[in-house]
BABADREN-146795 format. One record per atom (N, C-alpha, C, CB): residue in one letter; x, y, z. Coordinates in steps of 0.001 Angstrom, whole numbers, plus 500000, padded with zeros to 6 digits. Glycine has a CB too. Layout:
% residues N
AXYZ...
//
This chain:
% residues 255
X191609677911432648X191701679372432698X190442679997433298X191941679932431295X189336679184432807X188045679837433288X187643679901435110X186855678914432472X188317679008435298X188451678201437165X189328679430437713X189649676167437421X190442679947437071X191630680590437592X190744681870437991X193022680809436455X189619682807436646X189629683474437109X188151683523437972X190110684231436330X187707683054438037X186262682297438382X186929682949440090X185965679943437909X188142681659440475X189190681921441824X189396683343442133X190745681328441587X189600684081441213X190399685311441311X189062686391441441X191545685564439836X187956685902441004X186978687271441080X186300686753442557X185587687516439489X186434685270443189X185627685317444363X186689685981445775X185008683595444608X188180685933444892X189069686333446326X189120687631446757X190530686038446248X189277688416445326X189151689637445654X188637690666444219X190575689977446325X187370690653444243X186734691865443311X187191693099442677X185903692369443903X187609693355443718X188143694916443148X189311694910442185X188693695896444410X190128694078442745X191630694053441811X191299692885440926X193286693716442785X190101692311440564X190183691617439445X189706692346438864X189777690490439282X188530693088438653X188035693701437735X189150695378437432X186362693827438259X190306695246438463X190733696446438104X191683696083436662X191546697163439434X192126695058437297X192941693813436284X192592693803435102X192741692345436605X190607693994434388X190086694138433303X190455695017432986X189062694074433156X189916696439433639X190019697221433134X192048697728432524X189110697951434071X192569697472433234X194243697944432695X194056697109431251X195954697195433931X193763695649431687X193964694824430160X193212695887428994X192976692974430160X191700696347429579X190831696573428153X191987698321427353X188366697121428811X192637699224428751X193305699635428328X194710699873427747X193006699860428645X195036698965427687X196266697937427354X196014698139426002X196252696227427902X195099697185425452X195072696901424323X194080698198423645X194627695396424234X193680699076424570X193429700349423231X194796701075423022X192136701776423704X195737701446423864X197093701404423465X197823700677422499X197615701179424318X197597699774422379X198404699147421690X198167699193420104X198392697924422220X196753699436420061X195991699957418953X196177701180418439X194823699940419201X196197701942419355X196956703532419123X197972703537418215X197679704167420422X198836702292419251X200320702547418683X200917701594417474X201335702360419928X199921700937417262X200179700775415665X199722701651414085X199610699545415523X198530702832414967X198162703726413778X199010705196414183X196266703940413640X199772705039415138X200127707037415569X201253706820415622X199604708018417140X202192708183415262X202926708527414549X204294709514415542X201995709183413459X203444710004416223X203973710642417519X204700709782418229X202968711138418406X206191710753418566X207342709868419298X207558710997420774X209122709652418046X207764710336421629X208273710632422857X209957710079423466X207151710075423680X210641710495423212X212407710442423584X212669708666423222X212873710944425811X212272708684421480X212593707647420778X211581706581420591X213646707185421291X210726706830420985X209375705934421374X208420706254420999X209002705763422549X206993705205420332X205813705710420238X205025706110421586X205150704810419498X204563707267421507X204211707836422788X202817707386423436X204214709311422610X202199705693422921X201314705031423401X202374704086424190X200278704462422351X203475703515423669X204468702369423906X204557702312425646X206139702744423073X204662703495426018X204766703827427697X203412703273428725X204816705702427867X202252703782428330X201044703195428882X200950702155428538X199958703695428682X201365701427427629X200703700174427169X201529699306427868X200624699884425592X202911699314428313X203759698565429269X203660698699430415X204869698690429169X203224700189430689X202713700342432824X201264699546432812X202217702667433677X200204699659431548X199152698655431945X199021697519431943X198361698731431552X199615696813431339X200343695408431049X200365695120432520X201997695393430194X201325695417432924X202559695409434092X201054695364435221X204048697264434185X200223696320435192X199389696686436350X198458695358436502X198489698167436081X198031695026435187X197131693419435013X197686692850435755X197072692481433696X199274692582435597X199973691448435998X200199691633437582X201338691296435144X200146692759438209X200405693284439415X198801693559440463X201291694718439001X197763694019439804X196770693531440361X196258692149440369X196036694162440018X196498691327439563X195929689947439961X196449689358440761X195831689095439142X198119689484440575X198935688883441693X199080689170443014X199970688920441426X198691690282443416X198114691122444676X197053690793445364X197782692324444391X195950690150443894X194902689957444380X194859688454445149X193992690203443328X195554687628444657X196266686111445415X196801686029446683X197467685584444720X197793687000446996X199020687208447674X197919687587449057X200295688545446907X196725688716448690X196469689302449593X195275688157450496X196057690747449039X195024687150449152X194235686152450079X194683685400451253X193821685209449365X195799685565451059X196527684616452821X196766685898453657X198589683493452694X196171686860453738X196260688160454624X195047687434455901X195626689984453556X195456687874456827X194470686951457932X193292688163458171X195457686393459760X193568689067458018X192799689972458103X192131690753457852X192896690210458285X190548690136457373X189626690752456413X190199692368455751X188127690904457299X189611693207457086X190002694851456658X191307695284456425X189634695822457692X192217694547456903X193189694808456171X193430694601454458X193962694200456836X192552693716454278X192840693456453087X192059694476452070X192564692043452906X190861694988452487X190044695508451798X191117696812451690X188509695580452411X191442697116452765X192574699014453008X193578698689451966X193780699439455034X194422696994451624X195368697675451464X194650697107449622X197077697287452399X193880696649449449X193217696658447756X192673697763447106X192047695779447569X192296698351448321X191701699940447569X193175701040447518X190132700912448916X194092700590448051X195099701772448479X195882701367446607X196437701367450512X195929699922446501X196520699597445598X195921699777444093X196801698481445951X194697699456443948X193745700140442816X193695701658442636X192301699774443092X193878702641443753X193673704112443545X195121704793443276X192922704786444894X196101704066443689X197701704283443074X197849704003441893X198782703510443643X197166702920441837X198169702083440356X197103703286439425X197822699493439834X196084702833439019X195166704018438416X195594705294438602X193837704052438951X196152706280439274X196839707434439748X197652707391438278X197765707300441376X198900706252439061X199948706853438249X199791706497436817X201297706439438724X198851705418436406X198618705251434983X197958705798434299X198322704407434683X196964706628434914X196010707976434224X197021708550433689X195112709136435235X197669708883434820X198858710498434015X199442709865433241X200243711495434963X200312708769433206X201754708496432211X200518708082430764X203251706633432972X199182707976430735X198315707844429606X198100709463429516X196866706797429850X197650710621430264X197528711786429580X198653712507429145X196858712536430241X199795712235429993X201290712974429380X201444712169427760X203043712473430677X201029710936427614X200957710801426560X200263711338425508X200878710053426607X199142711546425535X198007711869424881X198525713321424456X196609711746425797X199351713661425403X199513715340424943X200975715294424447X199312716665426385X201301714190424532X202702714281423362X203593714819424600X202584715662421635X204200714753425812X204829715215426672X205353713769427669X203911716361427293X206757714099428138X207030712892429242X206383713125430542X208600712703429583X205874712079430859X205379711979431946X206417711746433368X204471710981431665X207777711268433011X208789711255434019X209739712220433774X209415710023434148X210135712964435354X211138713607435303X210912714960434322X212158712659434930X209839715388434014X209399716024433420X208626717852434358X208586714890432758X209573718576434427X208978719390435405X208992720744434749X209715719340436792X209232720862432911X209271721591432215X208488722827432343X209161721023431390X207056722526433018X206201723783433326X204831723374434693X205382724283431554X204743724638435245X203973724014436640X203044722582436209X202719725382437361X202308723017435211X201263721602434750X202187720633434808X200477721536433106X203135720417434078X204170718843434218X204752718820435578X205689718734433042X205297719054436220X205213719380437457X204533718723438521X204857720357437422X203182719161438423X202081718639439302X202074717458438781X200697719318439328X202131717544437756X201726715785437143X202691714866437616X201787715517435334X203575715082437578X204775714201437975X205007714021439151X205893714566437570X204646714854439902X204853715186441850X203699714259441961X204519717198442786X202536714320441143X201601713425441709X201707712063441539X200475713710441326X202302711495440288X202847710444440051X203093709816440653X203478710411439640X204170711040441228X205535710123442287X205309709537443714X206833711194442704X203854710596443861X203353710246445410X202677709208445340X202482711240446162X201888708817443778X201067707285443900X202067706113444017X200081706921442451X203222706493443080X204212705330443244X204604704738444794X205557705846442576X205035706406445574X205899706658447047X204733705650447739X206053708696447845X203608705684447710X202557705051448640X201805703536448094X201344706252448813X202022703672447151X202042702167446524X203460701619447503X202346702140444402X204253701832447263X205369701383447616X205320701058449500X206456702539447023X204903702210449434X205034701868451446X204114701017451478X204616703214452819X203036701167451243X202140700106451466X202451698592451383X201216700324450655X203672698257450273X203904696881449633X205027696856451195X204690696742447527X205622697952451633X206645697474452569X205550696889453863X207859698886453056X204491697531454085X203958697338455788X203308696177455359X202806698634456701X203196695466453826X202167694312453794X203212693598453882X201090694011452597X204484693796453796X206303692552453960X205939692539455164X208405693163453681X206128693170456177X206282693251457439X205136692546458220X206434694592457743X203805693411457744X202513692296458419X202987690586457870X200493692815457504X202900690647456896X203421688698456458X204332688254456831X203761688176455107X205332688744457546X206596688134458048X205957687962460027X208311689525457618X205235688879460455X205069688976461734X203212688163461443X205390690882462434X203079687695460757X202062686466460540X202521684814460691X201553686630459028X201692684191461552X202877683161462261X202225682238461278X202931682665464225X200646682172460791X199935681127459973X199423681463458592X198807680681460706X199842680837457974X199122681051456428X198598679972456139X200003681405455188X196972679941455127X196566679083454954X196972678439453120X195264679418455492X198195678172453346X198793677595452246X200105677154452721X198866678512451077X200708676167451803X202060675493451815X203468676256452237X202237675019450438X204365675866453267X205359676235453560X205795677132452867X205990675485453676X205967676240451537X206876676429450715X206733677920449235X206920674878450242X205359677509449897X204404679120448863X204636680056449670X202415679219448576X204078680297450837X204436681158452054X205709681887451881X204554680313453326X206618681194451560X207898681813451837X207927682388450362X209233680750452373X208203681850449684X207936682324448321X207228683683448185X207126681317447635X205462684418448551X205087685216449140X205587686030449875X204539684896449487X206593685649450946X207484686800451509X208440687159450600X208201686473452775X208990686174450505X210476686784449729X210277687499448281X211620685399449382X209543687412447967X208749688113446886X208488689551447082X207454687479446725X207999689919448312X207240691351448979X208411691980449472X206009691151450345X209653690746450281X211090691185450503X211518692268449627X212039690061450306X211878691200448290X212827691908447471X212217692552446745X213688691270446792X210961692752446711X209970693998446269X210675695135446750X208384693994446928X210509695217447924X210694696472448960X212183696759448775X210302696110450707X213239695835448417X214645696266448921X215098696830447280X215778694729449747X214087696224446203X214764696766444945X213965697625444976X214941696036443622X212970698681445491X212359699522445218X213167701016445260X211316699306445969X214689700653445887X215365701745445948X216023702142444238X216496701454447171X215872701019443651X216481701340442520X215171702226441504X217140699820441869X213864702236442173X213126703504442123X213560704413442448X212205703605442630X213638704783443472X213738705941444569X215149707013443957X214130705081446411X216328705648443348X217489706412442683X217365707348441467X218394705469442275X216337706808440664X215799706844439407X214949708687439424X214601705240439243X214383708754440968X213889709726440588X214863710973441546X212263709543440764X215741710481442098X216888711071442964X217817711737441537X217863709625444102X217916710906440982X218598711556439924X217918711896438407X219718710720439750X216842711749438431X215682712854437610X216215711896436493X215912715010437442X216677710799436083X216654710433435152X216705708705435322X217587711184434497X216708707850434063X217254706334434318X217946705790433509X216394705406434463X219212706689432770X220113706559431924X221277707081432996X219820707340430502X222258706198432807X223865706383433196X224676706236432525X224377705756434004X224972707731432161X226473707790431378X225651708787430282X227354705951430626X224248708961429549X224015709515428541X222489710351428995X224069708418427344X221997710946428052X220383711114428120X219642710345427865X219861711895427502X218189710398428386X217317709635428171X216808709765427087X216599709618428927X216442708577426307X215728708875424649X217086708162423870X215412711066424067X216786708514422533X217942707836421652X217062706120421629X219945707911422669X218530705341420908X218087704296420223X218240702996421539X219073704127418694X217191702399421265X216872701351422361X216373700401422210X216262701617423194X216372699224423094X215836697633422777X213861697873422231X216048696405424799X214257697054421096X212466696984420990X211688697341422131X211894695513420717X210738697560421822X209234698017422970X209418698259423803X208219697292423433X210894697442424719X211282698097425963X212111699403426045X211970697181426646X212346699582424852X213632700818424625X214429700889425582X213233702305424498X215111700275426266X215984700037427123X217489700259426494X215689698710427630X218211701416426695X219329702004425519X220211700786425631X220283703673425886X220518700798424064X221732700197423814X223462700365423933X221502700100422881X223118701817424420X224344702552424481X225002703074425491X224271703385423879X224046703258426650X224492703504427989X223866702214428878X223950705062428515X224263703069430418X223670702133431632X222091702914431503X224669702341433524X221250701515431674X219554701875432002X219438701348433372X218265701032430902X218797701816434460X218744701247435303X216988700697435414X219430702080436286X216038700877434313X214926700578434033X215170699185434048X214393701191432920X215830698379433726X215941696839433651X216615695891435382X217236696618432128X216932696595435759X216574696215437143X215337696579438043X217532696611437793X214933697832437510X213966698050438429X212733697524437690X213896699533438899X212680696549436249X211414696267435819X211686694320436781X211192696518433574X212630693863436814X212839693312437737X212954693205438809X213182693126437657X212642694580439484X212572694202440899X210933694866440940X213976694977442068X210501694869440316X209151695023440609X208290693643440209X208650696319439829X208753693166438962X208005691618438807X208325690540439975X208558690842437330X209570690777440680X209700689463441809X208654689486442357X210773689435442953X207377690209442616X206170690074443225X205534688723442588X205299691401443015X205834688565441235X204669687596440434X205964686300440215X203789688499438486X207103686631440101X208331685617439596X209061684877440653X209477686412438835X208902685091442064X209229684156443048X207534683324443374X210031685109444512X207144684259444073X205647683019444498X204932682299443148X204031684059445359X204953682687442124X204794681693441106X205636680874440708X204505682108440179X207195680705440988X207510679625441131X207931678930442543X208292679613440312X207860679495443450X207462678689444762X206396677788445016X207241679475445662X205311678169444118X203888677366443623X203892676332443284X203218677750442668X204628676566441758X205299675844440706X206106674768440964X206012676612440051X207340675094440756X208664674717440788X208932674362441921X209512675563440409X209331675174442866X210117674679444362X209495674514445179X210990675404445025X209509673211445309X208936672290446195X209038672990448375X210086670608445697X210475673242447753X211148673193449717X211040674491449909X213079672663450224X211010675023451132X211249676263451585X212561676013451152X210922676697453059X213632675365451279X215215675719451312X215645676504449252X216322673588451810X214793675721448891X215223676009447859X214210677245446763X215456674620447386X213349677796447679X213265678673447803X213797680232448030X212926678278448099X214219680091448821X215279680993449420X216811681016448317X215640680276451148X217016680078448319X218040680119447597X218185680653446067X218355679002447699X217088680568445833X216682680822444392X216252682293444183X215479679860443970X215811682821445416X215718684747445636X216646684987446354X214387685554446428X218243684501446935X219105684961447098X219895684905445465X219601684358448315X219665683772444859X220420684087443511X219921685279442879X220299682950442471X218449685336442525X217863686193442261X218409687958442791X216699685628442700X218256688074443753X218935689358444597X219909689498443623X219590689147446277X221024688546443951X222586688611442902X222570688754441469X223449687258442950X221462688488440415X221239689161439570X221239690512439576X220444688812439264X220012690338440373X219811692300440250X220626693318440385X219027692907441157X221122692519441629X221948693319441618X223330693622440808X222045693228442548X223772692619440601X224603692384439474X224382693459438106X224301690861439084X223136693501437330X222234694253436726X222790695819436475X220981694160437585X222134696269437943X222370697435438389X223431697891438848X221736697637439053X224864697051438484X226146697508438819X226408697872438054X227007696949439220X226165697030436508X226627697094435272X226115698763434723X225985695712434399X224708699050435141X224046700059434486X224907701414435169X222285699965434774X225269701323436546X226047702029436854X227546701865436966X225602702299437660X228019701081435982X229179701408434923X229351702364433464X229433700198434498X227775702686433591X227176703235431965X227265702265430761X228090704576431383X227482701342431318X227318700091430143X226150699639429814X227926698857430461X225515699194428521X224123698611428384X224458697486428439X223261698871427251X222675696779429288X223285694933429233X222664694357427976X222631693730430755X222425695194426774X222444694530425650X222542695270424666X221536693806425497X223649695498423849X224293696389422500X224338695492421697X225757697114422527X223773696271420141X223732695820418963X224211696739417983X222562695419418721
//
């Protein structure tokens, strides 16, 4: 473990130590939210930051890997700072909409929520483009200095990053991520993911981890480019699968 990150602070600095910092605030959340009392649309209203910072650890380190087979110094530095000043963006706010007992999504109740949320949406909107022009630079990259079979893994990863990112884009198209009911009410542990309608939060928390869940097992596990591919075309067919169901208004797990 000590080698891994030893690796990870000489590849890229910024997003490891940004990586600390989400963890160190991670876990003051989580601390919160075993002494506070305050609920947000069924939820302890730390429960929200403490899963976008989680998520950000896991998304800056893996960024910080991904971006080491980038052939191109300054590119890499543009697109690590673009990615540290987003992710921080949108996790400041969804931590102060908390703090003040208010949703931080879809939330346009008064100019202040408003701005907050418009700003949100623009760290997300540009996080996001950014993850598309780094698909595109890696696909129109003829050499990587790693294995076939990781390589591809790495794309198809940034791929289906980019193609499930619409099941973002729907989410805030329709000001909500419940189908068939409102948002809030009774929901899966920590993820609160409703039991009672379609969530479309469970595809899109999956199509945002394929960043860390294909090239770690392309690493891992699959040896071949062939079976690679095959394994993020099954993958795709989940998701999508997923997100049919949620837009049936069905939950994919009732109790």
């Amino acid at each position: 473990m000590q080698a891994f990150f030893i690796k990870l602070h000489e590849r890229n600095k910024l997003l490891f130590w940004f990586g600390f910092y989400s963890f160190f605030l991670s876990l003051v959340c989580f601390v919160l939210a075993l002494f506070d009392s305050e609920v947000i649309l069924g939820a302890g209203r730390y429960i929200k930051p403490l899963k976008y910072y989680l998520a950000i650890v896991i998304t800056s380190w893996t960024m910080a890997i991904i971006l080491h087979y980038l052939n191109s110094k300054p590119l890499r530095t543009i697109v690590s700072i673009i990615i540290a000043l987003t992710l921080f963006g949108e996790s400041s706010i969804i931590l102060l909409q908390s703090i003040r007992v208010v949703a931080s999504h879809y939330n346009t109740s008064t100019p202040f929520n408003k701005f907050m949320y418009d700003l949100m949406i623009s760290c997300m909107v540009i996080f996001t483009v950014t993850i598309f022009v780094l698909t595109i630079l890696f696909y129109n990259q003829k050499k990587m200095a790693c294995s076939q079979h990781f390589a591809t893994g790495i794309r198809m990863g940034l791929l289906l990053y980019s193609v499930f990112s619409i099941i973002g884009f729907i989410m805030i198209r329709n000001m909500s991520h419940t189908i068939g009911g409102q948002d809030g009410g009774e929901g899966l542990l920590f993820f609160n993911w409703s039991i009672k309608y379609g969530d479309l939060r469970i595809s899109h928390m999956m199509g945002v981890h394929v960043l860390q869940i294909i090239p770690l097992l392309s690493y891992y596990v699959f040896k071949k480019k062939n079976k690679v591919l095959f394994f993020s075309f099954c993958y795709f067919l989940l998701v999508l699968a997923i997100t049919i169901i949620s837009f049936m208004k069905m939950p994919l797990i009732s109790y």
